[in-house]
N, C-alpha and C positions, 0 to 999 in steps of 0.2 A: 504494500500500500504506500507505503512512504517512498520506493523509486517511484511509483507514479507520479505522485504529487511531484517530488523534484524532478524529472522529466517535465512535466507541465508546466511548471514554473520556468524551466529552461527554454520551452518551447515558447512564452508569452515572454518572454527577455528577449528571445532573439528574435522576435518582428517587432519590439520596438527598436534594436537596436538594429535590425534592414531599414526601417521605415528611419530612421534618426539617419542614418548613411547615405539614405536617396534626399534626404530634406536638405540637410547640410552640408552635402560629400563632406562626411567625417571618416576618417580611415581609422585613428586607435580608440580602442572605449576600454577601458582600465577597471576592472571590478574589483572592487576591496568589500572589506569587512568579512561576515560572517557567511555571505552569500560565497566570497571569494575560495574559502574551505571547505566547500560540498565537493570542486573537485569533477570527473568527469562524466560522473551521473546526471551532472548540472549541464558540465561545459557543451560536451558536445551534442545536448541538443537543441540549447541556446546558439552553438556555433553552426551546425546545418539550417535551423530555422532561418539564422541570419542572412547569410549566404544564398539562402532560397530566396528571400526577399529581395535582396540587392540587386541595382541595375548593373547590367553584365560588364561597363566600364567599371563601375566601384567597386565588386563583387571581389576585386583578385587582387585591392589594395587593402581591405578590411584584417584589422588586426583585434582582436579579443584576446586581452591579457589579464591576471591576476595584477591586482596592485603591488610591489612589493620595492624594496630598495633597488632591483633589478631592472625597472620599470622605470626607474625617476628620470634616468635619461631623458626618454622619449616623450615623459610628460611633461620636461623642464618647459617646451612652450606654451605649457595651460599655464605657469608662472608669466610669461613673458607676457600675455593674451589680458592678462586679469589686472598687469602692471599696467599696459597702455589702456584699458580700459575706465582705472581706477584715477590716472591720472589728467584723463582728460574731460573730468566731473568737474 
């Protein structure tokens, strides 16, 4: 009962996160917290859903990662994003 439920949930994650990719051609979507440790009962079928959704140019730039120190690289520009945003209030 409970792989279903997390399946499900995975499933309703990854079409918002097609539909968040077709809206704003966003390519990384970084999941933390508690969701981040289910792991891939979760991932991949939050990552096929997505994938299924996506248009066929963004489909093969989408990146679904765990948030972790290993990640901050690549999220250094949501800092960059939130700097110029913040400063031009």
């Amino acid at each position: 009962m409970a792989q279903k439920i997390y399946e499900e949930v995975g499933r309703w994650l990854g079409i918002a996160i097609g539909s968040l990719a077709n809206v704003f051609n966003t390519h990384l979507f970084l999941i933390g917290g508690g969701v981040a440790n289910a792991g891939d009962i979760l991932f991949k079928p939050m990552k096929d859903e997505a994938f299924k959704r996506a248009l066929p140019g963004i489909r093969d730039k989408i990146e679904i990662m765990c948030a972790s120190a290993r990640t901050a690289p690549k999220a250094k520009g949501i800092d960059n994003i939130e700097t110029l945003i913040l400063s031009e209030e």
